[in-house]
C-alpha positions in Angstrom: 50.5 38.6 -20.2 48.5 36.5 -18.5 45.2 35.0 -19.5 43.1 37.5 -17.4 39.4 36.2 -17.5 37.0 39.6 -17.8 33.8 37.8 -16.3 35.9 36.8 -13.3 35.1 40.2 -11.1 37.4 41.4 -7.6 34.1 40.7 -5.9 34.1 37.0 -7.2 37.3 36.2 -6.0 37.4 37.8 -2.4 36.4 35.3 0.6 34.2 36.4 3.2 34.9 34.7 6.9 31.8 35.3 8.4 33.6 33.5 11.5 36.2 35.9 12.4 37.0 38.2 15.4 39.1 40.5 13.5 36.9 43.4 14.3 35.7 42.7 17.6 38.3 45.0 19.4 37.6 47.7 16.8 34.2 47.2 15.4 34.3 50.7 13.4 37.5 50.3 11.8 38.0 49.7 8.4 40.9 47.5 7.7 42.9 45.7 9.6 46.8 44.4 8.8 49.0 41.7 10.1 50.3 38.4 9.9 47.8 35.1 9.6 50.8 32.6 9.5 54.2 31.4 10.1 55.7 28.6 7.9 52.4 26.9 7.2 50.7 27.5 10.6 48.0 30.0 11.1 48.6 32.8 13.9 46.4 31.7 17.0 42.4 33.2 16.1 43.4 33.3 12.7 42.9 29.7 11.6 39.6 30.4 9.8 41.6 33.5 7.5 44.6 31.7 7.1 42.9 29.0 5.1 40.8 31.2 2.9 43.6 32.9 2.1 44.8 29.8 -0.2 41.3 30.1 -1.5 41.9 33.3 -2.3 45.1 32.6 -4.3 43.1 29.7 -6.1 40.4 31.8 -7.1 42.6 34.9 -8.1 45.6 32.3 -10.0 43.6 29.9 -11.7 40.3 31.2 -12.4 41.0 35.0 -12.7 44.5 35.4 -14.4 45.4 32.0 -14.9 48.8 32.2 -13.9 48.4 28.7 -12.2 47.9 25.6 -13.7 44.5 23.9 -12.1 47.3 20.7 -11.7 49.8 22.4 -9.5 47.2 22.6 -6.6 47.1 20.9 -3.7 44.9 17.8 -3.3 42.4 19.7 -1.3 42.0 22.0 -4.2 43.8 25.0 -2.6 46.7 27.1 -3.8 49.1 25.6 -0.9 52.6 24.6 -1.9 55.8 23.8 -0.4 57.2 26.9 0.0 54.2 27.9 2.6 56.3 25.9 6.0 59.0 28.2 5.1 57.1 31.8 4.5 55.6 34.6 7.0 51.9 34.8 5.1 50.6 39.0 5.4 46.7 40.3 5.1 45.0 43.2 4.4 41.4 42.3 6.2 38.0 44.5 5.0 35.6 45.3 7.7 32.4 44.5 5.5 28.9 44.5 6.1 28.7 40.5 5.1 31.7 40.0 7.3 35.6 39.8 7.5 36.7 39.7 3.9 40.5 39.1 3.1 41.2 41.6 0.2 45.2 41.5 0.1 48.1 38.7 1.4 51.4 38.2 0.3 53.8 35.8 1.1 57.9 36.4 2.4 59.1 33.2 1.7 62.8 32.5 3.9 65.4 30.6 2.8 65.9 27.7 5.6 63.2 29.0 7.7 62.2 25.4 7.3 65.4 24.0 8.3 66.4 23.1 5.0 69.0 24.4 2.8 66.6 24.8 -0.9 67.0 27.2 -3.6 64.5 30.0 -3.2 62.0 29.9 -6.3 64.0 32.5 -8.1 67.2 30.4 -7.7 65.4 27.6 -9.8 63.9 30.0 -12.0 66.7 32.1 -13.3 69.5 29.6 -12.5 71.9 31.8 -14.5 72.1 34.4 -12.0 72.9 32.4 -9.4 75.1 29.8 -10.5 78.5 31.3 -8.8 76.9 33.0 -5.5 73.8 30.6 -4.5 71.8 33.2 -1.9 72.4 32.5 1.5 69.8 31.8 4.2 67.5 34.4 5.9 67.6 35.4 1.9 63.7 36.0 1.0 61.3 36.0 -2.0 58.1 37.8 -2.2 55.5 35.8 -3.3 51.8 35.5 -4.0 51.1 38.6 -3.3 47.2 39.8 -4.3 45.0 42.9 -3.8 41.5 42.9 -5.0 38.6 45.1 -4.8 35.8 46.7 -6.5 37.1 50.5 -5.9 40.4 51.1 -7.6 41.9 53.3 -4.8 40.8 50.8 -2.2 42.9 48.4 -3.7 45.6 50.2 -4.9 45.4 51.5 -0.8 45.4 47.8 0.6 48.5 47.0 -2.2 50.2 49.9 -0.4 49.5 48.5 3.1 50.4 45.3 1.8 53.9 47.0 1.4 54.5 49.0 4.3 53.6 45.9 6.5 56.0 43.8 4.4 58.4 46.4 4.7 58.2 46.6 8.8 58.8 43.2 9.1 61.8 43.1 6.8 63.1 46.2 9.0 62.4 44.4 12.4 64.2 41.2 11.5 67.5 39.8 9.9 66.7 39.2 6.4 69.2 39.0 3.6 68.4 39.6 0.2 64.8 40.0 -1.1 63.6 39.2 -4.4 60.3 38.8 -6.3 59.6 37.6 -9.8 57.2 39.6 -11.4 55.0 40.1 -14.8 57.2 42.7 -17.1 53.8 45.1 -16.6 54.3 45.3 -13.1 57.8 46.7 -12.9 56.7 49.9 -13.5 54.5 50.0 -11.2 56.3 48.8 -8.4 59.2 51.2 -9.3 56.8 54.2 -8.5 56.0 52.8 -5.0 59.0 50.8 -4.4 62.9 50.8 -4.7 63.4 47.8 -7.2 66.4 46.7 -9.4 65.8 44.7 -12.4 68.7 41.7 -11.8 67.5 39.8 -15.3 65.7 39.6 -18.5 62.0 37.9 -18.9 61.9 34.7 -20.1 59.0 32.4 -20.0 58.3 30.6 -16.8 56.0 26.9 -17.1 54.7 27.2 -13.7 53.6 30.9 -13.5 52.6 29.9 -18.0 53.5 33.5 -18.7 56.1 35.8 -19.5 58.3 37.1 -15.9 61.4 38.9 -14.9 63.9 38.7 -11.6 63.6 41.8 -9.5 65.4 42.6 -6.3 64.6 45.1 -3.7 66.7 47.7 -2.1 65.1 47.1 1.5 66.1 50.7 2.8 65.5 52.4 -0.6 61.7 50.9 -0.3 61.3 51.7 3.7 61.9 55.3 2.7 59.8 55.7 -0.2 56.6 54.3 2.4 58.1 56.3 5.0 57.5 59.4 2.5 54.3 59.0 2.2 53.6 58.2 5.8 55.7 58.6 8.1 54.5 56.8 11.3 53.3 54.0 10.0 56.8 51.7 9.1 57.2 52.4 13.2 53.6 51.1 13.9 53.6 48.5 12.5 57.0 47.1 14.3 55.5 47.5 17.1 52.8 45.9 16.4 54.8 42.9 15.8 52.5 41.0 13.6 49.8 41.8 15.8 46.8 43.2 13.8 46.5 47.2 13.4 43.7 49.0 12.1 43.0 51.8 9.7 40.3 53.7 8.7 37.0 53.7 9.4 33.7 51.9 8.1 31.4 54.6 6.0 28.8 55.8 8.8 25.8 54.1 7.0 27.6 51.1 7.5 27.9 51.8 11.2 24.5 53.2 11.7 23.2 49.9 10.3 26.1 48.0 12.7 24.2 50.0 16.3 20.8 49.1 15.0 21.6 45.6 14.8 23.0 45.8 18.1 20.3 47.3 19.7 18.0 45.3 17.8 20.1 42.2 19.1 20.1 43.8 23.0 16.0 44.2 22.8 15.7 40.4 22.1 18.3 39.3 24.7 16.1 41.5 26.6 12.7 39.6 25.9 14.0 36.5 25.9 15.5 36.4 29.2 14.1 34.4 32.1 12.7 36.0 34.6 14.6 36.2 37.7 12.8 34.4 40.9 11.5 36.1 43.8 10.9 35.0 47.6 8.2 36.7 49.6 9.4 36.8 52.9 6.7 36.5 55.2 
């Protein structure tokens, strides 16, 4: 299991992009989903988020659960690897009093999306399985995928969101095959949300330094387990496109405080304006 460190909190590990217009459109909404990236380019408006988000990973890999090595990051001291200029990069964003905070990503990572014919990670990782019938391109991996936050529910909710907008996407474009390697504690889990198959056995992997297992998913098993439990919201988000949609709302003292500081902001634009000159006529 890995090395989770207890004095590490959610809190610690969640960035906060005071900077971003996430929320502008829909100030009282609660979370927002959607994609921050294509092969290693932020979405336009979502530069500010996309980079965070490999803060994010940093802070959750290395210094939480210690899954990464504090070597295998990039030389600006981020979580950014290779396999980013071939993935499509998801968030869950948190409409937060202190600002936008990014409380879930994952990553789809797509074989040749780069142009280039290499092994997905689970290829090199579990050679075995692969050896006779190397996966074809459009084939995908789920990757770094995170949820954090101080309420259990809330993150178990934005893991879920995490999910169905991962699942919309998969529904809305060709993809092949789609894979994951995972802790052995989490295959359980997933199989309550998810429709997963178990493809090999765990065997120690030096870059995740832990203890993981091959799993595939059945893409139309999963769509209809999310669909279960809401059934709109696969459709939604396809039509969405990427784009962001939002969920929820904000708890009302959060948006009684929001109005005051508006109208506290409107008064001073008020007093602080020049005065508009006037011409007697005579």
């Amino acid at each position: 299991m890995s090395r989770i460190d207890r004095t590490v909190s959610n809190a610690a590990v969640i960035p906060v992009v005071s900077e971003s217009p996430a929320f502008a459109s829909e100030p009282e909404a609660r979370l927002a989903t959607g994609i921050i990236g294509v092969n290693g380019v932020a979405r336009p408006g979502f530069e500010a988020v996309y980079r965070e988000h490999f803060e994010f990973r940093r802070r959750v890999y290395v210094e939480q659960t210690g899954q990464l090595d504090p070597a295998d990051l990039s030389d600006d001291g981020l979580d950014r690897d290779d396999d980013d200029s071939r993935s499509v990069t998801f968030a869950v964003l948190e409409n937060a009093p202190e600002g936008v905070r990014i409380v879930g990503v994952a990553r789809t990572i797509i074989k040749g999306a780069d142009g280039e014919d290499r092994p997905l990670p689970v290829e090199d990782f579990c050679p075995e399985l692969f050896a006779e019938h190397p996966l074809a391109p459009g084939s995908v991996e789920v990757s770094r995928m995170i949820s954090r936050h101080e309420r259990v529910a809330m993150q178990e909710l934005v893991q879920w969101h995490l999910f169905a907008l991962m699942s919309s996407y998969f529904s809305s474009h060709d993809v092949g095959r789609t894979f994951a390697i995972i802790e052995p504690w989490l295959e359980r889990h997933l199989a309550g949300v998810l429709a997963i198959d178990r493809i090999g056995e765990p065997r120690y992997i030096e870059h995740y330094l832990d203890y993981n297992l091959p799993v595939e998913f059945d893409l139309a098993g999963s769509a209809a387990r999310i669909t279960e439990r809401n059934a709109t919201i696969l459709g939604q988000l396809a039509a969405a496109d990427g784009e962001l949609e939002y969920f929820g709302r904000i708890p009302r003292q959060q948006r009684e405080a929001a109005a005051s500081d508006a109208e506290a902001a409107a008064d001073t634009e008020l007093e602080t304006a020049e005065p508009e000159s006037v011409t007697e006529g005579g």
